[in-house]
C-alpha positions in Angstrom: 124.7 55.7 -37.1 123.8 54.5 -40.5 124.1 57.7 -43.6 120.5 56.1 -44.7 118.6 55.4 -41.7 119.3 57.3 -38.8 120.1 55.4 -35.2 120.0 52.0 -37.4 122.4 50.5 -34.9 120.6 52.0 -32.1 117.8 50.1 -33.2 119.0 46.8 -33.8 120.8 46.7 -30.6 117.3 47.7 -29.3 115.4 44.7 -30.5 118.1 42.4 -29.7 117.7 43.7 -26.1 113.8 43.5 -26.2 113.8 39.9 -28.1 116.1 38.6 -25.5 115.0 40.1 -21.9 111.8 39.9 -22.1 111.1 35.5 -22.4 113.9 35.5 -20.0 112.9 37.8 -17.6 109.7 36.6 -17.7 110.6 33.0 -17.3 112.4 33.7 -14.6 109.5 35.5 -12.9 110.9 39.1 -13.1 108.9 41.9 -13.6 110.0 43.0 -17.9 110.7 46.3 -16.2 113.8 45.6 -14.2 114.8 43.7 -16.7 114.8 46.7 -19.5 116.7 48.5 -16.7 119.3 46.5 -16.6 119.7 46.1 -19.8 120.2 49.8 -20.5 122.8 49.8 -17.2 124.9 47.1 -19.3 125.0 48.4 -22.9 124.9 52.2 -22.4 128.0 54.6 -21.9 128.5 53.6 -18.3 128.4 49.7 -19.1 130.3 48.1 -21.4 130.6 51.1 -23.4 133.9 51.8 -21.1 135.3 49.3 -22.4 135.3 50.3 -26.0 138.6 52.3 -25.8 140.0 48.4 -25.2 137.7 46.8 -27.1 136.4 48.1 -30.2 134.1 45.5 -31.7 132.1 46.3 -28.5 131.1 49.8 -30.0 128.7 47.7 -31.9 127.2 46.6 -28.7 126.5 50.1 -27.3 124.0 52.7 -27.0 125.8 55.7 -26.1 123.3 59.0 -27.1 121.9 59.0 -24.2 119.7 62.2 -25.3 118.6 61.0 -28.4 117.5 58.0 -27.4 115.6 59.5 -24.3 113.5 61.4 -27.0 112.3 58.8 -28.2 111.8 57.1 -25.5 109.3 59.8 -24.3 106.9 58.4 -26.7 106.0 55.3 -24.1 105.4 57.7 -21.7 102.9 59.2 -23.5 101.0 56.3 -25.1 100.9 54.6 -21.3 99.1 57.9 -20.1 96.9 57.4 -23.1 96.1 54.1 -22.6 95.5 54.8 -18.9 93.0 57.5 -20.2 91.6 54.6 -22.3 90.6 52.6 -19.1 88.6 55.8 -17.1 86.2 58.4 -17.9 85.7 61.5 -17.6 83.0 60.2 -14.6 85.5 57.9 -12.8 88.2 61.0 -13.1 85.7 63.0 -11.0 84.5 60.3 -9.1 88.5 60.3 -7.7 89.0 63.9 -7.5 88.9 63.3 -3.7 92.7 61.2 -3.8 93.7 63.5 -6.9 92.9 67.3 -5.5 93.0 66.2 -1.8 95.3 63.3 -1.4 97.5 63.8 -4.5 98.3 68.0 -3.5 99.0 67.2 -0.1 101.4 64.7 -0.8 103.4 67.0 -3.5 102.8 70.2 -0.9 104.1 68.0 2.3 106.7 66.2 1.0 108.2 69.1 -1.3 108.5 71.3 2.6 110.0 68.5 4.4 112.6 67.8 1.7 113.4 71.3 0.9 114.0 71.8 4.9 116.3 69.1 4.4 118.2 70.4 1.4 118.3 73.5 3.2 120.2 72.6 6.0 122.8 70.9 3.8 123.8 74.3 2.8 121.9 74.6 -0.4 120.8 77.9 -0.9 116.6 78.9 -0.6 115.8 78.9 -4.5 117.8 75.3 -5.0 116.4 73.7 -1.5 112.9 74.6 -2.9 113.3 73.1 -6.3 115.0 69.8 -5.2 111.7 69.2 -2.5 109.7 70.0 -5.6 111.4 67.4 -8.1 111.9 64.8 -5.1 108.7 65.1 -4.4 107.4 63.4 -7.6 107.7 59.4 -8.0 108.0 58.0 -11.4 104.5 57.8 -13.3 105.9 55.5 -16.1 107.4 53.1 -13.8 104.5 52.8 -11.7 101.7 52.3 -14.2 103.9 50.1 -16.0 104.0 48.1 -12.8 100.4 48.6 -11.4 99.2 47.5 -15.3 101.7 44.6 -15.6 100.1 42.5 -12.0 96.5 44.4 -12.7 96.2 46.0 -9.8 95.8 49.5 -11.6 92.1 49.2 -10.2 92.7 47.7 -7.1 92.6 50.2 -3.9 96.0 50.9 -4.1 96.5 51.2 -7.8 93.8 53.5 -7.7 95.5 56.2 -4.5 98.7 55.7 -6.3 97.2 56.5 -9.5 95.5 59.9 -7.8 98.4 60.7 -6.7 100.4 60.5 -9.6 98.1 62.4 -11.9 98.3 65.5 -9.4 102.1 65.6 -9.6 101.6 65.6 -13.4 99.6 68.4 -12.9 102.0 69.7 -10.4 104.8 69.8 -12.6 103.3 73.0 -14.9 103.3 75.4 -12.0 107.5 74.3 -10.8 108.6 75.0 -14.0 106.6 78.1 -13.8 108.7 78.4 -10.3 112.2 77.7 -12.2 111.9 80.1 -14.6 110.4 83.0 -12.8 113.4 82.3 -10.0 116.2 82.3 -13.1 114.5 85.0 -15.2 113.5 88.2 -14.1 110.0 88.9 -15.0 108.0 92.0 -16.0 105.3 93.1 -13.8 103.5 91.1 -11.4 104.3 87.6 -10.2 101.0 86.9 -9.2 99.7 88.0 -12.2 102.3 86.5 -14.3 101.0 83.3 -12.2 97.2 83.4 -13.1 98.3 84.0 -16.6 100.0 80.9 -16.7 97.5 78.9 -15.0 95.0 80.3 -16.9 96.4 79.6 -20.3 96.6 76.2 -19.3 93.4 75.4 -17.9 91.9 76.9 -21.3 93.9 74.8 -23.4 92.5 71.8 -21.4 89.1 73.4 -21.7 89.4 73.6 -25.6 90.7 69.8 -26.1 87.8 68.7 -23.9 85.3 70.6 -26.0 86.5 70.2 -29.5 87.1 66.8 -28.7 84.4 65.8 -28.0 82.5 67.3 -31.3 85.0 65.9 -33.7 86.7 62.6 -32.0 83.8 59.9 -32.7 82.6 61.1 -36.0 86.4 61.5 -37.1 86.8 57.3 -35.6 83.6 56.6 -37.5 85.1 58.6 -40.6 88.2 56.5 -41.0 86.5 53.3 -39.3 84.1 53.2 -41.7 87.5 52.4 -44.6 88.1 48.9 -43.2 91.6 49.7 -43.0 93.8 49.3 -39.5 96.4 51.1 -41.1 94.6 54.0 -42.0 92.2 53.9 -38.8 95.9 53.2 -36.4 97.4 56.6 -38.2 94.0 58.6 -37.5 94.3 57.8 -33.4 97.9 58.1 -33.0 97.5 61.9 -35.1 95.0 62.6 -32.7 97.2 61.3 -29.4 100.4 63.4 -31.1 98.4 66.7 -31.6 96.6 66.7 -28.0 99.8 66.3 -26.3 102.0 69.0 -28.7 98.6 71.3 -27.9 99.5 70.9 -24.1 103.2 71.2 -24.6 102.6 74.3 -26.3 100.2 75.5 -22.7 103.4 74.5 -20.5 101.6 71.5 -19.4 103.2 67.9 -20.1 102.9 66.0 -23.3 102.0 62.7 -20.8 98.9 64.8 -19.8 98.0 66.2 -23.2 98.2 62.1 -24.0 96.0 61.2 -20.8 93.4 63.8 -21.6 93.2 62.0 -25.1 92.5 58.7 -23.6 89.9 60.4 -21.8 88.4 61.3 -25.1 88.7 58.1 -26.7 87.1 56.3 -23.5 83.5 58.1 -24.1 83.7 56.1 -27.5 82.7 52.9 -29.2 86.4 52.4 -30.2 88.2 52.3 -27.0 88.9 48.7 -26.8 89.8 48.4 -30.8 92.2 51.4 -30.0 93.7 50.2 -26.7 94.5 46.7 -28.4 96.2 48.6 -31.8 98.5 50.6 -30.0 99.5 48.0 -27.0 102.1 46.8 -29.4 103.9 50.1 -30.0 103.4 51.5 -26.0 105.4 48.2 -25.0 108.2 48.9 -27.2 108.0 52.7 -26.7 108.2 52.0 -22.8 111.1 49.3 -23.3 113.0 51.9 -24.7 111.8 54.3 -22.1 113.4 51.9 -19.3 116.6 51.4 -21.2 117.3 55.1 -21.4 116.9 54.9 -17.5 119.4 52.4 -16.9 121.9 54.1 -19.4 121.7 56.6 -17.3 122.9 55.2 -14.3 126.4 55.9 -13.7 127.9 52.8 -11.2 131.3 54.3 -11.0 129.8 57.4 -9.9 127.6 55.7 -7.4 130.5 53.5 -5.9 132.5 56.9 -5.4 129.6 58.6 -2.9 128.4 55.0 -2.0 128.0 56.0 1.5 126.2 59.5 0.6 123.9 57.6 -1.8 123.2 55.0 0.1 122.2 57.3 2.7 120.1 59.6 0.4 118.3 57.1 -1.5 117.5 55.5 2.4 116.3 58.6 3.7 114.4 59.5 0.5 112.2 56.5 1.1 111.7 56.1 4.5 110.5 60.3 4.4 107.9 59.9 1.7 106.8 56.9 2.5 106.4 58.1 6.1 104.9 61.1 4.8 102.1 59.3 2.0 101.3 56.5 4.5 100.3 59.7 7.0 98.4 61.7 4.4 96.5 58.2 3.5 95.2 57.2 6.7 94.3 61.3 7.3 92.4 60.4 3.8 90.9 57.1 5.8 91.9 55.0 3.6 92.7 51.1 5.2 96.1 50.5 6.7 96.8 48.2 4.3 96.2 50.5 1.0 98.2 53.2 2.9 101.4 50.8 3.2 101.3 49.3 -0.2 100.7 53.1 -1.9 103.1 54.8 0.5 106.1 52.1 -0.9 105.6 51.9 -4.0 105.4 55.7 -4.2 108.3 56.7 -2.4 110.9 57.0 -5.3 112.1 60.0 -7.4 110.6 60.5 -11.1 111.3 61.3 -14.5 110.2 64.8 -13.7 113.0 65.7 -11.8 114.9 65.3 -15.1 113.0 68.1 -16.4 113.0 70.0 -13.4 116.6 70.3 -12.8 117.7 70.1 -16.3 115.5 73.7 -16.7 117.1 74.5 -13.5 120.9 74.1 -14.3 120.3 75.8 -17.9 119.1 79.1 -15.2 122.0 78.2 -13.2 120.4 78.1 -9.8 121.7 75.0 -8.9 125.1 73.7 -8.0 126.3 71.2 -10.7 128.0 68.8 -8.9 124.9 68.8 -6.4 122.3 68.7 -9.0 124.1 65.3 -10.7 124.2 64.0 -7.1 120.6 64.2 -6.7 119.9 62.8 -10.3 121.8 59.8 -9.2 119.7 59.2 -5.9 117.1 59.5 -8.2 117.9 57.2 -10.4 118.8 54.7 -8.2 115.6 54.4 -6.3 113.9 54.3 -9.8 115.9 50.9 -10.2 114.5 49.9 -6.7 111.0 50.5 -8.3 109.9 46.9 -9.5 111.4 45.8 -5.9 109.4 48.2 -3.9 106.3 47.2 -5.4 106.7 43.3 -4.4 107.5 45.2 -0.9 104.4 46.7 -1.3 102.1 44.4 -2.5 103.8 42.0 0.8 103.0 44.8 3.4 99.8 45.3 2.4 99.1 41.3 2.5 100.6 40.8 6.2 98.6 44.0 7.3 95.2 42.5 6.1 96.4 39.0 7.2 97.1 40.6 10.7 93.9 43.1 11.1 90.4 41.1 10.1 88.8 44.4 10.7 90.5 46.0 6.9 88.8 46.0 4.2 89.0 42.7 1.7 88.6 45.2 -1.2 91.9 44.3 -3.4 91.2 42.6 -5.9 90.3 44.6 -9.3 86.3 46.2 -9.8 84.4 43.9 -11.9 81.4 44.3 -13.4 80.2 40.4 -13.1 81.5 37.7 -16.2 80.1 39.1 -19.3 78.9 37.4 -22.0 81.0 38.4 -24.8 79.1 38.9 -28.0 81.1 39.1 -31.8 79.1 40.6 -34.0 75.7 42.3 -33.5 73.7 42.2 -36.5 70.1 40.3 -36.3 71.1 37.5 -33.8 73.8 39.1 -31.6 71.1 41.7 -31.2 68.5 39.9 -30.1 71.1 37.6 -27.6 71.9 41.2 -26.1 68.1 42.1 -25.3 67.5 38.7 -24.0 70.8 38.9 -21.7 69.6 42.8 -20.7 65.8 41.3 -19.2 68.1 38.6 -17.1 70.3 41.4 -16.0 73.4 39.2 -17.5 75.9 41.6 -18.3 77.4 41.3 -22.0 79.5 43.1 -24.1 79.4 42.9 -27.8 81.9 43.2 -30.8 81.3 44.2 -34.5 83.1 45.7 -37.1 80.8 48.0 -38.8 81.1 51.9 -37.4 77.9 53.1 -38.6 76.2 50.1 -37.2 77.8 50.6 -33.5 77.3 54.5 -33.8 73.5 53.4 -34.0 73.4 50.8 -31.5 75.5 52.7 -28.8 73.1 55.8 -29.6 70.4 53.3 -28.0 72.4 52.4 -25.0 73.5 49.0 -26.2 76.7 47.8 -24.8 78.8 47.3 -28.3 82.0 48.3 -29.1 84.1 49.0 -32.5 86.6 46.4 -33.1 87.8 42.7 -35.2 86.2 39.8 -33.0 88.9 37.6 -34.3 91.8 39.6 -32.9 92.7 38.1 -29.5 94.3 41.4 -28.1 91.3 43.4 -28.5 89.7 40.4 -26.9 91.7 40.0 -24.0 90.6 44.0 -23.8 87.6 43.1 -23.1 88.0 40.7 -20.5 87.7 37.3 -21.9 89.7 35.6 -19.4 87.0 36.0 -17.2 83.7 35.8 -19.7 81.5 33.4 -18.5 80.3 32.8 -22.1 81.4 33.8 -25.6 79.1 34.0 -28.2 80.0 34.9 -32.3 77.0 35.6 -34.1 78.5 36.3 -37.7 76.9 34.7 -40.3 80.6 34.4 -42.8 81.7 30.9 -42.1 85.4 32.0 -42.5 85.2 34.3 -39.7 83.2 32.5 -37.5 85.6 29.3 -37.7 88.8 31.6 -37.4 87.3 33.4 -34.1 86.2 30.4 -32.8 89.7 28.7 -33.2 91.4 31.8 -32.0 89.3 32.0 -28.9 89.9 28.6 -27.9 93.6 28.1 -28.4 94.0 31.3 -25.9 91.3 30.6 -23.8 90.4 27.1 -23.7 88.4 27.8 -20.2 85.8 29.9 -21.9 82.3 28.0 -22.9 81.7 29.3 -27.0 78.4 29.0 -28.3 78.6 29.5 -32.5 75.8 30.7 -34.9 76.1 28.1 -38.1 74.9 28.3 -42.0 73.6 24.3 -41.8 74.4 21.0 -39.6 77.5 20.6 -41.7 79.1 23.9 -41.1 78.1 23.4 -36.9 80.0 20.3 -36.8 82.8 22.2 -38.0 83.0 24.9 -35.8 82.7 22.1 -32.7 85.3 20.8 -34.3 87.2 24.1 -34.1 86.4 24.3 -30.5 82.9 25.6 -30.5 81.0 24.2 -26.9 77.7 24.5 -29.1 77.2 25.5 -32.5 73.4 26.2 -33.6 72.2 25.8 -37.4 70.7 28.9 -39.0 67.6 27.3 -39.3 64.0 28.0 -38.0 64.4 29.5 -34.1 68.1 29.1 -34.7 68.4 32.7 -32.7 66.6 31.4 -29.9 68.1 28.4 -29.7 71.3 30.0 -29.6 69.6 32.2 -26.6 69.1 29.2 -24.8 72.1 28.0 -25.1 73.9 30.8 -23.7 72.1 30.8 -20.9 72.5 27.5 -20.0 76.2 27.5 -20.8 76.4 30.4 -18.2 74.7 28.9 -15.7 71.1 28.8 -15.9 69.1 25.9 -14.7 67.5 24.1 -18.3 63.8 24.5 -17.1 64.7 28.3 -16.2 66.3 29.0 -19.6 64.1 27.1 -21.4 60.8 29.1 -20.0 62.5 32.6 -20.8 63.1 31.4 -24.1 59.4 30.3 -24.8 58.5 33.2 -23.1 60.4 35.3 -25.8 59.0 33.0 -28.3 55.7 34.6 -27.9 56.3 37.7 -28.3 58.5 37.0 -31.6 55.3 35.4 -32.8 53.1 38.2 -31.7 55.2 41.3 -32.3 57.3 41.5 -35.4 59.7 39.2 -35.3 62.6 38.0 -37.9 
């Protein structure tokens, strides 16, 4: 550790890892995840870092505080809940209470019996067979969503039960450690009562973020929005993240979920997709290190001593929950082939169980040569992770290839190919009413908070955010626009959009407002597909040549343009 800069060499060794595995791994076709875990099996303690007693230059090569760096490392969890939270609303959240409180508690209750049975029978005593069914009973939320996110299939069928599922056990978690510390604690008065309290104090915390939230977020956004600065408006969201998940800490509840609910906040806003595209950068690093802590913990020696035990454990492990998810799902009715995919890629241990036994060996009501046994099982089908979702993925294909009667509902919900809009002053405006009579969907881009406040407040479709960043872009679903439109009346920032759009997405048709003929040739020349002098009908024009670039016949576009024509000249006009 450097006397300056604490967990220096942690760090470095860190980026070197990241900078490396990731082009490799993605070269090669591997999902970045496995890679990070293996990364953290080779350079933690259990790695090379055995070999440092021989070899002493390799202590430079070596992460060995396991602990510390898992604290960090906590920090992707919580920004991927947040961004996940980013994605839904607190309308789609309801809309899947039927997988989350139906599908999602029957999995935790179900398989938490059948395992604890299990344990039981191997001797463990009540108190420990009841806590190892509840910790083996939750599957890994990071790894999932990392995964689910990485092939975009977080809103496919599956993505969405597995996602249902895994919010519940977040939930779930609260009332075990409520479990582990009433069974290692005696408690004054009533258990039930010391129960409700519990639950009660959480649910009320929740309660309070959702209402508060949603009186200060947006005009807080539009506060620090309204400065111009990213670095200002970046520290303003990730305050906000930080204190909603300490808040739920403090209730018992998870920091992930106290992140989640934030993202839920944010969604209701005009900011999400500036937001989302900020903070990608840190959440992928955050998570990196996440994964590495994982594989550091894995313990090979340890592994190859019980080999036959393990192997046997982490078997059983996922043939039971599988057997048991897949069961629940089709009680649920949902198709054979979203039951497979969710029921494999579900079926490993979590982070939770971390937690869970951690609090439980600091009670001592476990065995502590059992309770590193079952971290190691858990750990090991956590590697299997990125491997049992290709197994997945192939189930579910060879079901639906083998059954015509399933449903062909796989691919991701979309709402059409928008029209993407940057900027929505006079012009984009008026593009955006034109494309709302045709029923085209759009969405549009502009920089000024007070300006999208306004607009949104009138139902138009406009977001927060820097047109001419291609990560909030790609946010918005540009790989699949069928048209993108910049409206901004600064040559600069038209010409640098333009080019931006076009290097990344050469696919997508880009129709370009222009000060005079000079300035249009230069933004074709940029990459525009049309660019439309600021001269007299220059907004229609460019109205017309959306449309058309999208699709529409030239007499159709043509006639809806000369149709709003007339009532520019008899209304009010520009």
């Amino acid at each position: 550790m450097h006397p300056e800069i604490p967990y220096l060499r942690e760090i470095i060794i860190f980026l070197v890892a990241a900078g490396l595995v990731v082009p490799l791994v993605r070269r090669a076709g591997i999902s970045p995840v496995l890679g990070f875990l293996f990364v953290g099996l080779i350079i933690g303690p259990y790695g090379i870092g055995r070999l440092v007693g021989d070899t002493p230059v390799l202590e430079y090569m070596v992460i060995a505080d396991i602990e510390g760096v898992s604290r960090v490392a906590e920090l992707g969890v919580i920004f991927l809940l947040f961004t996940i939270g980013l994605e839904l609303s607190v309308a789609q959240l309801w809309g899947m209470r039927r997988l989350v409180f139906g599908l999602g508690a029957a999995q935790v209750t179900v398989s938490a019996i059948a395992i604890g049975v299990i344990a039981y029978l191997f001797g463990n005593s009540l108190v420990a067979a009841t806590i190892f069914g509840l910790c083996l009973a939750l599957s890994s939320t990071a790894l999932v969503m990392q995964l689910l996110t990485e092939t975009r299939r977080l809103s496919a069928p599956a993505g969405r039960s597995s996602f249902g599922i895994l919010l519940l056990q977040d939930l779930a978690v609260v009332p075990i450690l409520f479990f582990v510390g009433v069974a290692g604690a005696s408690v004054e008065g009533s258990l039930a009562l010391a129960a409700v309290w519990a639950i009660g104090e959480a649910l009320l915390v929740i309660g309070a973020i959702f209402l508060i939230g949603r009186v200060i977020v947006r005009p807080f956004l539009q506060f620090v929005g309204g400065t111009g600065s990213r670095e200002v408006f970046m520290a303003a969201v990730v305050l906000l993240v930080l204190a909603t998940a300490a808040l739920t800490a403090e209730a018992g509840l998870s920091m992930a979920l106290g992140a989640f609910l934030a993202g839920l906040l944010f969604a209701g806003t005009e900011y999400r997709h500036q937001i989302a595209s900020d903070i990608e950068p840190f959440k992928g690093l955050l998570l990196g290190l996440f994964f590495i802590s994982v594989g550091m913990s894995l313990d090979i020696l340890a592994v190859w001593a019980s080999i036959g035990w393990v192997l046997l454990s982490v078997l059983g492990l996922l043939i039971l929950k599988g057997t048991i998810i897949y069961t629940l799902a089709r009680i649920w009715r949902l198709p054979k082939d979203v039951a497979a995919e969710t029921a494999i890629l579900m079926s490993q241990g979590g982070e939770f169980a971390f937690v869970v036994i951690a609090a439980a060996l600091s009670y001592a009501l476990l065995d502590p040569e059992v309770a590193q046994f079952i971290l190691l099982v858990v750990i090991v089908t956590m590697f299997l992770t990125p491997l049992l979702a290709i197994a997945g993925r192939r189930a579910g294909k060879a079901i639906r290839a083998r059954d015509a009667d399933l449903s062909a509902d796989d691919e991701p919900m979309k709402d059409g190919n928008p029209v993407i809009i940057g900027g929505f002053g006079r012009v984009g405006k008026m593009l955006a009413q034109l494309l709302d009579e045709q029923r085209v969907p759009y969405v549009a881009i502009d920089s000024d908070p007070e300006l999208v406040a306004r607009e949104r407040a009138d139902g138009a479709s406009v977001y927060f955010g820097d047109a001419s960043q291609p990560d909030l872009l790609r946010h918005l679903g540009i790989e699949r626009a069928s048209a993108f439109a910049t409206t901004m009346d600064e040559p600069g920032s038209a010409a640098h959009v333009i080019q931006a759009v076009h290097a990344e997405w050469p696919h997508v048709p880009i129709m370009a407002r222009a000060r005079d003929a000079s300035h249009a040739h230069e933004l074709q020349k940029q990459g525009a597909a049309s660019a439309v002098p600021e001269t007299v009908e220059a907004s229609l024009e460019l109205c017309e040549q959306v449309l058309t670039g999208i699709g529409f016949p030239d007499d159709a576009a043509r006639t809806i343009v000369d149709e709003q024509r007339g009532l520019m000249i008899i209304g009010k006009g520009e």
